[in-house]
TORKOL-4160 file (C-alpha; in steps of 0.2 Angstrom, whole numbers, padded with zeros to 4 digits, m for minus):
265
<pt num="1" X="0012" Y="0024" Z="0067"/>
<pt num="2" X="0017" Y="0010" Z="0081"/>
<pt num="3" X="0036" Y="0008" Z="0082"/>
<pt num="4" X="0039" Y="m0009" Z="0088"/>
<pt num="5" X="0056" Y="m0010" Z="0098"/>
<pt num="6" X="0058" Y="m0032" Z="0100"/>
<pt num="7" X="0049" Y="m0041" Z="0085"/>
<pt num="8" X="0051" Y="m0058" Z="0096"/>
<pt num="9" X="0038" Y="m0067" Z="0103"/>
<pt num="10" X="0025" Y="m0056" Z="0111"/>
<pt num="11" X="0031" Y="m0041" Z="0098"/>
<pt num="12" X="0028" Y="m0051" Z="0083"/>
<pt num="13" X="0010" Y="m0056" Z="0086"/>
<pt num="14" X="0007" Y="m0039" Z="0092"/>
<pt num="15" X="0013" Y="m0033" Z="0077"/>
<pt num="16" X="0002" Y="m0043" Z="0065"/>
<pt num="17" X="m0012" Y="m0037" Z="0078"/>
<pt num="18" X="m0010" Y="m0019" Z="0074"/>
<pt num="19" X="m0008" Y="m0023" Z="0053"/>
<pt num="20" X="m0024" Y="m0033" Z="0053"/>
<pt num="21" X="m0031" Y="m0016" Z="0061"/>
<pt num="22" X="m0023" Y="m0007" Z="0048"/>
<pt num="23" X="m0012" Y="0003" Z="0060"/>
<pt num="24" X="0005" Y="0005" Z="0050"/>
<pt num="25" X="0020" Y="m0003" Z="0062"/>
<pt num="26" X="0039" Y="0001" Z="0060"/>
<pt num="27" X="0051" Y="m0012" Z="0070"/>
<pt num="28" X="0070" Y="m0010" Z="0067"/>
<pt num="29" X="0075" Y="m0027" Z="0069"/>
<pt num="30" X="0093" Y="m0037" Z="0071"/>
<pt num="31" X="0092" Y="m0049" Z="0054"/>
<pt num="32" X="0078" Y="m0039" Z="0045"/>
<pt num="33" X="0079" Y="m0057" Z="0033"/>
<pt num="34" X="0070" Y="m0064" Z="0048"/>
<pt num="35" X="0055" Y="m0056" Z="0049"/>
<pt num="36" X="0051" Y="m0058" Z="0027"/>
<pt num="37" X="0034" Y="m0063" Z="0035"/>
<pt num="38" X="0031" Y="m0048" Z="0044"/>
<pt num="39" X="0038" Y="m0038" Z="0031"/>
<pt num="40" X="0024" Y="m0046" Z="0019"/>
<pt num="41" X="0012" Y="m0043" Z="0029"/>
<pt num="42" X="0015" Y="m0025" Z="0030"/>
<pt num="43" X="0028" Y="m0019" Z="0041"/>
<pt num="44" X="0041" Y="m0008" Z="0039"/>
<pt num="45" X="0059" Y="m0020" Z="0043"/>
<pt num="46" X="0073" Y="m0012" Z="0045"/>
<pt num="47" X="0090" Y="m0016" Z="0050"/>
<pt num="48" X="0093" Y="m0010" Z="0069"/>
<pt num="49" X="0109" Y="0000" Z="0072"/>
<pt num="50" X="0112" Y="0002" Z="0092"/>
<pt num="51" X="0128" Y="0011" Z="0089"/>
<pt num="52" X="0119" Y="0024" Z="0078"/>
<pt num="53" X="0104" Y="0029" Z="0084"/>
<pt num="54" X="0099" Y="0044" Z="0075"/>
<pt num="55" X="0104" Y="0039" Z="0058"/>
<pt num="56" X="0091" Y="0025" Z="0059"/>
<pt num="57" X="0079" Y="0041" Z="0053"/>
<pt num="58" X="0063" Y="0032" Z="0060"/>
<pt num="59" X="0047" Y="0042" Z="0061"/>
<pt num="60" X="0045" Y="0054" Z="0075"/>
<pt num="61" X="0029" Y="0056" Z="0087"/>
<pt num="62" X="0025" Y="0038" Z="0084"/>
<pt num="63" X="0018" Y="0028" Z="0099"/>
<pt num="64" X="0033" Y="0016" Z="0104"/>
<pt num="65" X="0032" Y="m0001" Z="0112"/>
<pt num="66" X="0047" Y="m0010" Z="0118"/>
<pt num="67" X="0047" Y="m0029" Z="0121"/>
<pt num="68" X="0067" Y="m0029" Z="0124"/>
<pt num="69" X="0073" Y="m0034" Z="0141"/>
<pt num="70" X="0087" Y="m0026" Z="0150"/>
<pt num="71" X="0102" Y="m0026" Z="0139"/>
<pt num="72" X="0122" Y="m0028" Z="0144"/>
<pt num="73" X="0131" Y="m0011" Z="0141"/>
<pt num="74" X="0134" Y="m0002" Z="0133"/>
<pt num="75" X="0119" Y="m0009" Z="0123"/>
<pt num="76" X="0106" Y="m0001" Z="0137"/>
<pt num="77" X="0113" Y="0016" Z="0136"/>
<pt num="78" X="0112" Y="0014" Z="0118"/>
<pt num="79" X="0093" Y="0007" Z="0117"/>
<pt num="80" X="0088" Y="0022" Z="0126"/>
<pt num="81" X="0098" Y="0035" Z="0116"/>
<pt num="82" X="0086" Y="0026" Z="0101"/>
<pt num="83" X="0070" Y="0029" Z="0110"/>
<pt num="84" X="0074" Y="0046" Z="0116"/>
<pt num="85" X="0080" Y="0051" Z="0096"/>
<pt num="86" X="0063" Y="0044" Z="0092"/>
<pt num="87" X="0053" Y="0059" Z="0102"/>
<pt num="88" X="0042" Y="0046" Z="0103"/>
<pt num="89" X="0024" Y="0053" Z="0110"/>
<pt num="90" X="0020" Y="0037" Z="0119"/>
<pt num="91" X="0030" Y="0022" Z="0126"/>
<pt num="92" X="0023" Y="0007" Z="0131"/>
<pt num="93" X="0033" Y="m0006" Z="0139"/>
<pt num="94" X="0031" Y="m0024" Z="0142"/>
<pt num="95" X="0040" Y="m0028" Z="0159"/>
<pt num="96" X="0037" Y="m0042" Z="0172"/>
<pt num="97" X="0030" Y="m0047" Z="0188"/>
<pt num="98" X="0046" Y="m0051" Z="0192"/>
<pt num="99" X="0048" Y="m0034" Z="0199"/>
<pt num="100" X="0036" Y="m0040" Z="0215"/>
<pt num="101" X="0052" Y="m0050" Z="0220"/>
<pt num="102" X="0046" Y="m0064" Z="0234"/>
<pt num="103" X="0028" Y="m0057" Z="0236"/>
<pt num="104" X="0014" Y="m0071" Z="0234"/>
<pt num="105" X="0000" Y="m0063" Z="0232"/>
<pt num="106" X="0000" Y="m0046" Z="0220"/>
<pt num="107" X="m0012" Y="m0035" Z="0212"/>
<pt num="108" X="m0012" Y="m0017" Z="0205"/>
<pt num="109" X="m0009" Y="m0009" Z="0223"/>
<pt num="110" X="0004" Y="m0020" Z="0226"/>
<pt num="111" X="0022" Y="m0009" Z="0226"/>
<pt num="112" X="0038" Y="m0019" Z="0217"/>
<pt num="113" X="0051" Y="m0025" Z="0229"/>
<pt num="114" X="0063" Y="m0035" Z="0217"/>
<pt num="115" X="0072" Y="m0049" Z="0226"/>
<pt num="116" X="0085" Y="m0052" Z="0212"/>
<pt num="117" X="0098" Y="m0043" Z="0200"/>
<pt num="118" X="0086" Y="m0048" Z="0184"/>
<pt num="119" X="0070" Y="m0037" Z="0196"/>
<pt num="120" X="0081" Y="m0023" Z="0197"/>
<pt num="121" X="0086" Y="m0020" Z="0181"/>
<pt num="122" X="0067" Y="m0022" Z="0176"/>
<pt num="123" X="0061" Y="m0010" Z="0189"/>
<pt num="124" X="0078" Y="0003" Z="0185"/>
<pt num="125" X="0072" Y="0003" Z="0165"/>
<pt num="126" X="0052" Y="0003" Z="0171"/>
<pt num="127" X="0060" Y="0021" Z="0179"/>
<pt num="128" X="0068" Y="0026" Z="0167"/>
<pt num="129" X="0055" Y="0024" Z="0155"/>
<pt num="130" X="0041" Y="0033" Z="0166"/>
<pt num="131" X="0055" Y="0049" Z="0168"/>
<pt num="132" X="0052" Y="0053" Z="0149"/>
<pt num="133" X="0048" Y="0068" Z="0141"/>
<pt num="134" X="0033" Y="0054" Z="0132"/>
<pt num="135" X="0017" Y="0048" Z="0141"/>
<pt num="136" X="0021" Y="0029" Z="0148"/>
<pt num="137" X="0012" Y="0013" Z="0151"/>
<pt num="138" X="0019" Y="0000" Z="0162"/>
<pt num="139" X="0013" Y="m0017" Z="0158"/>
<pt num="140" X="0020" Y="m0029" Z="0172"/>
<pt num="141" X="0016" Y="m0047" Z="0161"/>
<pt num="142" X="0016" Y="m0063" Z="0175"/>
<pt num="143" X="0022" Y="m0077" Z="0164"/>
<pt num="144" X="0018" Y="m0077" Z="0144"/>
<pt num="145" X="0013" Y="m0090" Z="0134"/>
<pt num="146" X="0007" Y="m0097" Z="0118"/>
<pt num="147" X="0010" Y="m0107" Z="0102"/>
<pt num="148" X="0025" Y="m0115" Z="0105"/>
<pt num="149" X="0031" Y="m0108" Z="0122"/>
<pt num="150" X="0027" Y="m0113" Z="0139"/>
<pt num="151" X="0023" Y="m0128" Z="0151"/>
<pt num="152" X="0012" Y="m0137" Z="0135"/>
<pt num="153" X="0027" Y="m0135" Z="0122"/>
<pt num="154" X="0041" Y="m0143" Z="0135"/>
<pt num="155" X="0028" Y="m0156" Z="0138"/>
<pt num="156" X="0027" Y="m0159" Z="0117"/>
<pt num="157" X="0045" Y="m0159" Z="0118"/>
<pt num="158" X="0048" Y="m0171" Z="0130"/>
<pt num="159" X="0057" Y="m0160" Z="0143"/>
<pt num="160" X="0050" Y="m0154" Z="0160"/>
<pt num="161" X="0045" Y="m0137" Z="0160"/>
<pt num="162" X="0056" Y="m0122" Z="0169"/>
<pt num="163" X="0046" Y="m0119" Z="0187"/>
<pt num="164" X="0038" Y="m0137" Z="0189"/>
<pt num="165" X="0031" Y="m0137" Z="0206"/>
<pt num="166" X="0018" Y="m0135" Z="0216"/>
<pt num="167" X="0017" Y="m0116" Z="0221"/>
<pt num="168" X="0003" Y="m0106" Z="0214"/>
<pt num="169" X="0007" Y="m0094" Z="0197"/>
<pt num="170" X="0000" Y="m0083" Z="0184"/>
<pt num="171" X="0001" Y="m0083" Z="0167"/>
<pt num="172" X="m0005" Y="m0073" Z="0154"/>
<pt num="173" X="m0009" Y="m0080" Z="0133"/>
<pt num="174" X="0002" Y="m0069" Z="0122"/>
<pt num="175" X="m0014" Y="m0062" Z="0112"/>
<pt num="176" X="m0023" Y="m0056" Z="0127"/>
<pt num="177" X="m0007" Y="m0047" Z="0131"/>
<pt num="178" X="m0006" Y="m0041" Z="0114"/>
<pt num="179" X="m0025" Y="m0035" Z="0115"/>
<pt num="180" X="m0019" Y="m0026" Z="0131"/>
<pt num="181" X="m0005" Y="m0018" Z="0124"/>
<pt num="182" X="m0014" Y="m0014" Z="0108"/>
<pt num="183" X="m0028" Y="m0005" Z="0118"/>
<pt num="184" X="m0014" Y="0004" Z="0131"/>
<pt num="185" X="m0005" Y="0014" Z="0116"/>
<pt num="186" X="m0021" Y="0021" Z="0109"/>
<pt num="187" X="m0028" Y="0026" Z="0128"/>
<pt num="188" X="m0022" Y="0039" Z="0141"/>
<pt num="189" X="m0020" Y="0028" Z="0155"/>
<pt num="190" X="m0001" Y="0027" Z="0162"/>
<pt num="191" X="0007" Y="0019" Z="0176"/>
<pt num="192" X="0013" Y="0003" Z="0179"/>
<pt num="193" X="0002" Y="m0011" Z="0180"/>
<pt num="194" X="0001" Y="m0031" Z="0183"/>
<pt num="195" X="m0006" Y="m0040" Z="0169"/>
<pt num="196" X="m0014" Y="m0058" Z="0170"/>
<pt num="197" X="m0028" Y="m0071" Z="0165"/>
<pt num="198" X="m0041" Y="m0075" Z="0179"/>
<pt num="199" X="m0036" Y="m0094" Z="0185"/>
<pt num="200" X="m0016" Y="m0094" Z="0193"/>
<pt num="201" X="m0011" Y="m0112" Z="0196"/>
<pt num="202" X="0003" Y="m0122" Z="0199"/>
<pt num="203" X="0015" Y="m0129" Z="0187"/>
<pt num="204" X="0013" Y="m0145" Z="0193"/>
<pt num="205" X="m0008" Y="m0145" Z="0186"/>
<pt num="206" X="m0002" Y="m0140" Z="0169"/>
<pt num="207" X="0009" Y="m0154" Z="0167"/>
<pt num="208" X="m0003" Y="m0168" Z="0173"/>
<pt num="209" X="m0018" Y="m0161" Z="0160"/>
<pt num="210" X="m0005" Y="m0159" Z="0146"/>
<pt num="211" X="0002" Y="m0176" Z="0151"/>
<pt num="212" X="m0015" Y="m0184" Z="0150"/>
<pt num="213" X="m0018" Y="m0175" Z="0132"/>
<pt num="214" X="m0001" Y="m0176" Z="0126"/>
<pt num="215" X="0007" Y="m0190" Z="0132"/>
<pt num="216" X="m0003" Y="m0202" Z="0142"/>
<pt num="217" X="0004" Y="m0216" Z="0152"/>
<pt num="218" X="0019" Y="m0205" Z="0156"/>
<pt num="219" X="0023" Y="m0205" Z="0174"/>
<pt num="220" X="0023" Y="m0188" Z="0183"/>
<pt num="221" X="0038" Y="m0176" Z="0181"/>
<pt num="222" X="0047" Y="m0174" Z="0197"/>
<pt num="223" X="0045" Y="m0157" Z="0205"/>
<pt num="224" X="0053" Y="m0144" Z="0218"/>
<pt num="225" X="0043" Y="m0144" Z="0233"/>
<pt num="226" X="0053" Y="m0128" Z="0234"/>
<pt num="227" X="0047" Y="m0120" Z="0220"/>
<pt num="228" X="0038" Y="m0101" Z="0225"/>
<pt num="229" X="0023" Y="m0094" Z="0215"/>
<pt num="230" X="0015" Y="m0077" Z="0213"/>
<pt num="231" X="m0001" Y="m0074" Z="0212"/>
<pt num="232" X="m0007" Y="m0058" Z="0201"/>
<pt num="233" X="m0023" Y="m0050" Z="0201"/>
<pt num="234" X="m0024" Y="m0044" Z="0182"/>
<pt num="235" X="m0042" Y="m0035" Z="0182"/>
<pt num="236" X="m0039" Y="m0019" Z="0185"/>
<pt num="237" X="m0032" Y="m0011" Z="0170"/>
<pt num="238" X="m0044" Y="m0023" Z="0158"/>
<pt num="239" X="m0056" Y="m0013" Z="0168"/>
<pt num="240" X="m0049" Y="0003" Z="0161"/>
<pt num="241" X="m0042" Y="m0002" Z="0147"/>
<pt num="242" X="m0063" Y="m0011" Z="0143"/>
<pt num="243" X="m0053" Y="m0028" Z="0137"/>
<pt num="244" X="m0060" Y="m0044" Z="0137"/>
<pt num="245" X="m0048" Y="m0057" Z="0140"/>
<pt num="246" X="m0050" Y="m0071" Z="0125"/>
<pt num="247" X="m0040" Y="m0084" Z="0136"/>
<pt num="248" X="m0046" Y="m0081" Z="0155"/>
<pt num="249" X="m0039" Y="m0098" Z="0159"/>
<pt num="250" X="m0023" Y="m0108" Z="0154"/>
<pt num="251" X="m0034" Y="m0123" Z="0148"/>
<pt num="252" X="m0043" Y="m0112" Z="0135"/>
<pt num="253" X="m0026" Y="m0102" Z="0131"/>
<pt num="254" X="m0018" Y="m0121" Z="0130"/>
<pt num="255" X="m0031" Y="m0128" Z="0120"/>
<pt num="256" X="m0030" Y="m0114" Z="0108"/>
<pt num="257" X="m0011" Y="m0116" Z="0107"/>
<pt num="258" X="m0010" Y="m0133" Z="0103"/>
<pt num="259" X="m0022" Y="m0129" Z="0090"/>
<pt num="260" X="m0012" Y="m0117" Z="0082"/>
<pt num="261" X="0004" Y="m0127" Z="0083"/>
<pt num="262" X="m0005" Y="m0140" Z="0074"/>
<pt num="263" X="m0012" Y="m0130" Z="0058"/>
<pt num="264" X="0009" Y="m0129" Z="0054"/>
<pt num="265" X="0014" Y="m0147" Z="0058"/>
């Protein structure tokens, strides 16, 4: 059993990854008449109660993965009151590279130096989660997109994506990150760790080959010359976790996006 803590974006597609495998997945969820799909496909939906974590009665010594950002208290406090009355065996936790701070260049040696309050809190709850009584795994996700989210879906939108600039970053497809995770709860390997694709670029090269696809004749989006990147180094725990990317670069990730977007237009 994989008790799915944040049935959003990266969670959900998760989610349907383990369920297609035939692992059974539990996610208490805000709105449990949201996620009717999910719960078609298999899931077990049910209403998330912060304020009373131990009568939520959800199954104990399951592997738990938790996609949920730092919350506001006392929602934080109360988050991991749930985990803890869980007794999960294993958590897994879907972080950021934002805990690297102003570092450019970052791979899995690379220590985390947050350089904002966001970083912090990140890098305090990454703590927090490795101080269990469970065995952890730290997955540090550089920026995450896919069908209908990132630099391809603002472009289809009209609007210039969040970042445009010319400083090199990472990225990651949500499946390949969902792969990863998949593969982390089943395997021994803890830590924290950064987790990418294999071609970091700037913002501003996304924009011009989804302008040219999407939208040609549009003139280029201004930028912020400003604009820092970070570049991750993502190989080493595919190495020992033995997974393959599917989308080692963004055009293939891209590519496969729009593809997707398109089946349900």
């Amino acid at each position: 059993m994989v008790i799915v803590l944040g049935l959003g974006f990266t969670g959900g597609r998760l989610a349907r990854r383990l369920l297609g495998r035939g692992v059974p997945v539990c996610a208490p969820v805000r709105g449990v008449e949201r996620f009717g799909d999910l719960a078609a496909a298999g899931a077990q939906v049910s209403e998330l109660t912060l304020d009373d974590p131990a009568g939520m009665r959800l199954p104990a010594n399951a592997a738990v993965v938790v996609t949920i950002p730092p919350l506001a208290e006392p929602g934080n406090t109360q988050l991991h009151e749930l985990i803890s009355a869980i007794a999960p065996r294993r958590v897994v936790y879907i972080s950021s590279t934002g805990v690297y701070g102003d570092q450019a260049e970052v791979d899995a040696g690379t220590a985390p130096s947050p350089a904002d309050d966001r970083g912090r809190l990140r890098l305090a709850e990454e703590r927090w989660i490795s101080s269990g009584p469970w065995t952890s795994l730290i997955l540090r996700a550089a920026a995450i997109y896919g069908p209908g989210r990132g630099v391809h879906a603002s472009i289809r939108q009209g609007k210039a994506p969040r970042g445009i600039g010319s400083g090199v970053t990472s990225r990651i497809h949500v499946d390949d990150l969902a792969a990863i995770a998949d593969a982390g709860i089943f395997s021994g390997l803890q830590g924290a760790w950064p987790v990418a694709d294999d071609m970091p670029c700037s913002t501003n090269d996304i924009v011009r080959w989804c302008l040219e696809r999407l939208r040609p004749g549009t003139p280029e989006m201004e930028s912020s010359p400003t604009m820092a990147g970070r570049k991750v180094d993502g190989r080493r725990i595919r190495e020992l976790l033995r997974v393959e990317l599917k989308y080692p670069s963004w055009q293939s990730g891209i590519a496969a996006s729009l593809a997707e977007e398109e089946k349900f237009v």
